[in-house]
DSSP file (Angstrom, degrees, kcal/mol; ACC not computed):
  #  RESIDUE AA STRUCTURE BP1 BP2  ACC     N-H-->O    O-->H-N    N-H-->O    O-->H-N    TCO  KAPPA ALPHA  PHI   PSI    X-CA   Y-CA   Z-CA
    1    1 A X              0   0    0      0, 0.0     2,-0.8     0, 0.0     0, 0.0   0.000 360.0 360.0 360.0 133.7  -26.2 -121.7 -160.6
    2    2 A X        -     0   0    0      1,-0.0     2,-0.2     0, 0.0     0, 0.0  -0.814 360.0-163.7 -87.9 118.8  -29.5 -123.6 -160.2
    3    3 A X        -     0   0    0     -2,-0.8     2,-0.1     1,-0.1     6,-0.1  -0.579  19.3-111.9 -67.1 156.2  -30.6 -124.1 -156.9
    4    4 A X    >   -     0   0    0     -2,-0.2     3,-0.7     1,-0.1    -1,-0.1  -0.339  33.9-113.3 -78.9 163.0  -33.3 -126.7 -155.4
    5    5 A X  T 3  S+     0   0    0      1,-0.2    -1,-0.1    -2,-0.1    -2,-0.0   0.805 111.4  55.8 -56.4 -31.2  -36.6 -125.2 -153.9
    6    6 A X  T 3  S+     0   0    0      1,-0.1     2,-0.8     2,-0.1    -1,-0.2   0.474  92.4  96.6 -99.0 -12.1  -36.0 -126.2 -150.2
    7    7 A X    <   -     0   0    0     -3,-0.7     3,-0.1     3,-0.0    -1,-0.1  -0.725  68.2-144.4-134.0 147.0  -32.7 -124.4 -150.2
    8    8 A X        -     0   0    0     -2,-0.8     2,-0.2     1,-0.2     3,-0.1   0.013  39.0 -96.2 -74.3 156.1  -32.2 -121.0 -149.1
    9    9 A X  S    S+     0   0    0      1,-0.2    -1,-0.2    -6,-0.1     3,-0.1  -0.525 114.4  28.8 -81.7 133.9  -29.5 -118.9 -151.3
   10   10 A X  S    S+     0   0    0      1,-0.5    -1,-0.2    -2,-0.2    -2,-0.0  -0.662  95.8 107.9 116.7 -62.1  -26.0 -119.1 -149.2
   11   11 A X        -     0   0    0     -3,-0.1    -1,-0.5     1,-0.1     2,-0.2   0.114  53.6-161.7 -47.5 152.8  -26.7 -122.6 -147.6
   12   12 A X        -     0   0    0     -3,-0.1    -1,-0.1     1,-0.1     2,-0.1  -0.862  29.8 -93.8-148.3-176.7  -24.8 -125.6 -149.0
   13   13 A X        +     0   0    0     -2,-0.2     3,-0.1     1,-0.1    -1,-0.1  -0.374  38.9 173.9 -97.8 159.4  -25.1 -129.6 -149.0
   14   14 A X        -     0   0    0      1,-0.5     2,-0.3    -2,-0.1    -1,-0.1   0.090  65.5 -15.3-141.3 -34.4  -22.8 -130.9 -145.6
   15   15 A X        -     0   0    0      2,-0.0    -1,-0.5     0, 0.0     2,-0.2  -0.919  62.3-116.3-167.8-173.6  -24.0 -134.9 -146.0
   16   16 A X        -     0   0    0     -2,-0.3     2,-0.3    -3,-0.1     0, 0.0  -0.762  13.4-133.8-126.0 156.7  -26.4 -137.5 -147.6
   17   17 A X        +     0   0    0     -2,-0.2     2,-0.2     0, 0.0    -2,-0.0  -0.953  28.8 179.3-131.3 142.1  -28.9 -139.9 -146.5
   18   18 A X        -     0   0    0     -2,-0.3     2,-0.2     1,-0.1    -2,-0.0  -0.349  36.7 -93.5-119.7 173.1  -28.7 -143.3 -148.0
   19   19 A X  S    S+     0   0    0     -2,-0.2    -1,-0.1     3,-0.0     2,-0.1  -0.380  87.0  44.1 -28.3 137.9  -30.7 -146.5 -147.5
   20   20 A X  S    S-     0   0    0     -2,-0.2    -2,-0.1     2,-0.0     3,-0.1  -0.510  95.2 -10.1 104.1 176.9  -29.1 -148.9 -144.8
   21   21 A X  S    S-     0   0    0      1,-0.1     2,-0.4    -2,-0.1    -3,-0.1  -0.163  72.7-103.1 -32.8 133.4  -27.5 -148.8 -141.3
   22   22 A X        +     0   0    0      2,-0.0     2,-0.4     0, 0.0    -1,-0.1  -0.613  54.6 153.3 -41.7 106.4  -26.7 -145.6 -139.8
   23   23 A X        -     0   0    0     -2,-0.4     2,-0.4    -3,-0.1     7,-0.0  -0.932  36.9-132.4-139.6 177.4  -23.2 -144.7 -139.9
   24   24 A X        -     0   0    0     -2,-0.4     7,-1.9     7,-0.2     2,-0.3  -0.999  18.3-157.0-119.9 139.7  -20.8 -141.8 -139.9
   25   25 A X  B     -A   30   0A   0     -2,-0.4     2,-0.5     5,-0.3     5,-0.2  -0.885   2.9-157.7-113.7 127.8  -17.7 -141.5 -142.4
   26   26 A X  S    S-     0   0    0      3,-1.7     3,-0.4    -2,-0.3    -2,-0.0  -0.883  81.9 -28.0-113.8  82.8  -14.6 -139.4 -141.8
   27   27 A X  S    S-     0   0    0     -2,-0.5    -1,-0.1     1,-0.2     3,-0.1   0.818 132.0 -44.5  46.0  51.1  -12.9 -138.6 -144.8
   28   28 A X  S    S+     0   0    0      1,-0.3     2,-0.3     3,-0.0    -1,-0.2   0.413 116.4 107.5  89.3  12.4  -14.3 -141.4 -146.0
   29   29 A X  S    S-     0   0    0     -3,-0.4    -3,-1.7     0, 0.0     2,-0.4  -0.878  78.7 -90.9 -94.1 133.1  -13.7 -144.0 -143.1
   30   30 A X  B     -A   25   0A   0     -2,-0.3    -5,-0.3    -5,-0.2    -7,-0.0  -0.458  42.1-119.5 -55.1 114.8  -15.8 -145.5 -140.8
   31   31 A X        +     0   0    0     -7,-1.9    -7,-0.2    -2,-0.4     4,-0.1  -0.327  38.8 173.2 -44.4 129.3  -15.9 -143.2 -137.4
   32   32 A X        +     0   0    0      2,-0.1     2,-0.2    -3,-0.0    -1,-0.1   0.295  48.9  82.5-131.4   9.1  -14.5 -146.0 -135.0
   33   33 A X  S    S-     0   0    0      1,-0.2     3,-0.1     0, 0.0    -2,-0.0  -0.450  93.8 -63.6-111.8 165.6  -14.2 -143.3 -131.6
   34   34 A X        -     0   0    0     -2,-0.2    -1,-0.2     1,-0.1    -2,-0.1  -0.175  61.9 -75.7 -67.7 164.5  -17.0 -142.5 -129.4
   35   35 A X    >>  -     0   0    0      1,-0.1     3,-1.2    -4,-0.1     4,-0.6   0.052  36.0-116.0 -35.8 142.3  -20.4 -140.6 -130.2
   36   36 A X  G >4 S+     0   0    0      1,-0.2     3,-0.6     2,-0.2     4,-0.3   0.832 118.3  48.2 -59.9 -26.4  -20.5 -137.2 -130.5
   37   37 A X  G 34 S+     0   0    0      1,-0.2    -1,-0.2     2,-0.2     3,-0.2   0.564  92.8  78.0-103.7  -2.5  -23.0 -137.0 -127.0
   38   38 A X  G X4 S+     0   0    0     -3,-1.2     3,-1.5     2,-0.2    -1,-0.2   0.757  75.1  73.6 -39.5 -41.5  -20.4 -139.4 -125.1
   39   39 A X  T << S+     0   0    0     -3,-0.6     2,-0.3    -4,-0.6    -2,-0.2   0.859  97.2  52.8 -34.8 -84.9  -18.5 -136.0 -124.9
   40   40 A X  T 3  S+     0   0    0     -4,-0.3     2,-0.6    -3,-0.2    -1,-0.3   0.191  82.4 116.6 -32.5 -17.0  -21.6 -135.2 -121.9
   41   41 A X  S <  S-     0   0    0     -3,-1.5    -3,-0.0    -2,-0.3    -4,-0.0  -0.598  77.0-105.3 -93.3 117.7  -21.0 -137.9 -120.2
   42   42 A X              0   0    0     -2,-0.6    -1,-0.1     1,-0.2     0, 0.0   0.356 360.0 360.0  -3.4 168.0  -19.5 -138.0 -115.9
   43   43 A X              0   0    0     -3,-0.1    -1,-0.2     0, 0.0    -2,-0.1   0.103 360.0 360.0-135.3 360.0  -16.1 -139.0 -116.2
């Protein structure tokens, strides 16, 4: 298997970055629940 220069032997690809808005996808859905750093937040 060929690997790219920048990645270290084990390591594998997790996501993309496109062109456009920011968004996050959940098995292929738009994430519509809060932000991952909402968690942190007072209740």
């Amino acid at each position: 298997m060929r690997r790219s220069p920048g990645r270290p032997a084990g390591w594998r690809v997790i996501g993309r970055v496109l062109d456009g808005p920011a968004r996050v996808l959940v098995d292929g859905v738009e994430w519509r629940g809060y932000a991952g750093w909402q968690a942190f937040n007072s209740r």
